[in-house]
C-alpha positions in Angstrom: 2.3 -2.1 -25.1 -0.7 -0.4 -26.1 -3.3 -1.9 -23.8 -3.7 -5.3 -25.1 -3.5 -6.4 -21.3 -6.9 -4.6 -20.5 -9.6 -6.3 -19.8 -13.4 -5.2 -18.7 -13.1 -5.1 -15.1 -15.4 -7.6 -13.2 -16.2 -8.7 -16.6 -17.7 -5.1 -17.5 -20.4 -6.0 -14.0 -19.6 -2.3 -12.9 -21.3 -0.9 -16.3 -24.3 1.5 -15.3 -23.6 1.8 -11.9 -22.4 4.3 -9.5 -19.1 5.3 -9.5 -16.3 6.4 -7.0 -17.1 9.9 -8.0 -21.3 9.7 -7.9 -21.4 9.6 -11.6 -22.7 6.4 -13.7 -20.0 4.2 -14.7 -19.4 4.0 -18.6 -15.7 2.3 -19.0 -14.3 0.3 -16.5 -11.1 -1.8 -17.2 -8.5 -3.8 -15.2 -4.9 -3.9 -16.0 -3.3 -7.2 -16.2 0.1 -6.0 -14.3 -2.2 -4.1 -11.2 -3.8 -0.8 -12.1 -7.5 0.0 -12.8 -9.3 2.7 -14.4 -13.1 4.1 -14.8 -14.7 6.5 -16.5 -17.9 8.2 -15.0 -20.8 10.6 -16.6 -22.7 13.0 -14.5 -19.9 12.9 -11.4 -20.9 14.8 -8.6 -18.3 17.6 -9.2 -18.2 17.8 -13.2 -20.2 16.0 -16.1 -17.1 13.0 -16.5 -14.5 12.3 -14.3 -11.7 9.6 -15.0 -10.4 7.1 -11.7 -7.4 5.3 -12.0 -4.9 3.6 -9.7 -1.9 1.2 -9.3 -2.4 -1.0 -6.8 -0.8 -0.2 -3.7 0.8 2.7 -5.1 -2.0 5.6 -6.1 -4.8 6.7 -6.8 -5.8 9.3 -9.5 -8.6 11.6 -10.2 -9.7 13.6 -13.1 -12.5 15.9 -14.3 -14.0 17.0 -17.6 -16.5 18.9 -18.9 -17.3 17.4 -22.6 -17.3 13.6 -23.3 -14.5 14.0 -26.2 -12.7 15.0 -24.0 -12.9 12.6 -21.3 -12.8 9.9 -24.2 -9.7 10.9 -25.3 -7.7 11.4 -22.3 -9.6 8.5 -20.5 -7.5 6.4 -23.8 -4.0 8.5 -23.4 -4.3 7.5 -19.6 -4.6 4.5 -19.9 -1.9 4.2 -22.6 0.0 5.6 -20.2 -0.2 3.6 -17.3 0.2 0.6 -19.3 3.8 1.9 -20.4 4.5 2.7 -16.6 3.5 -0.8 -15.6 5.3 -2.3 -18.2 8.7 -0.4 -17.5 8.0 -1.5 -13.8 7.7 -5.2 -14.6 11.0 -5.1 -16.4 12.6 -4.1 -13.6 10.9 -5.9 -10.9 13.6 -8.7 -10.5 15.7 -5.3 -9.9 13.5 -3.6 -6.8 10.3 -5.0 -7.4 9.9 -2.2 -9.8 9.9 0.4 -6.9 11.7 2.7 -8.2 10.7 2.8 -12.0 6.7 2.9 -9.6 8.1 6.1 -7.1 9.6 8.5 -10.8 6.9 7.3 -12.5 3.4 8.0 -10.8 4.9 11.6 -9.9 5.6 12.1 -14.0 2.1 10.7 -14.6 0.3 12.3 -12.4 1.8 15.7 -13.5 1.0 14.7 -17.1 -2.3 14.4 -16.6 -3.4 16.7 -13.4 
């Protein structure tokens, strides 16, 4: 449950290049269960800035100022999200895992505003 379903996304392609957020992508990587997230130095708005999402369900946006920082939350994110997903994909014969999804982005994304 601690990200072993996280993979480089587009087999690590996206490394070097410009990100959602203007910066240069240095960590890209691809959930297994639907949800993606990117970390970025020199963004437009602040020197890092994590991107994540769930498919279909949200889209997330962070900024920092240091790179331990960033690091470290970019890893506690994505910890995160894999929990969520996971919780969701238990109850998916339930509701598809809607409503485990709907409590659980709004708690996430106030976790880490």
């Amino acid at each position: 449950m601690t990200g072993s379903c996280w993979r480089p996304f587009e087999e690590a392609t996206t490394l070097g290049l410009p990100g959602s957020e203007e910066g240069v992508v240095v960590r890209d990587e691809e959930h297994s269960l639907g949800a993606r997230i990117t970390l970025e130095r020199a963004a437009s708005v602040a020197p890092f800035a994590i991107t994540c999402g769930i498919y279909g369900w949200m889209m997330h946006t962070r900024f920092f100022s240091s790179e331990a920082e960033a690091e470290s939350q970019y890893e506690l994110m994505k910890n995160s999200l894999s929990v969520l997903l996971e919780a969701a994909e238990h109850t998916a014969a339930i509701d598809g895992g809607r409503q485990v999804l709907m409590g659980g982005v709004e708690q996430f994304v106030g976790e880490y505003p």
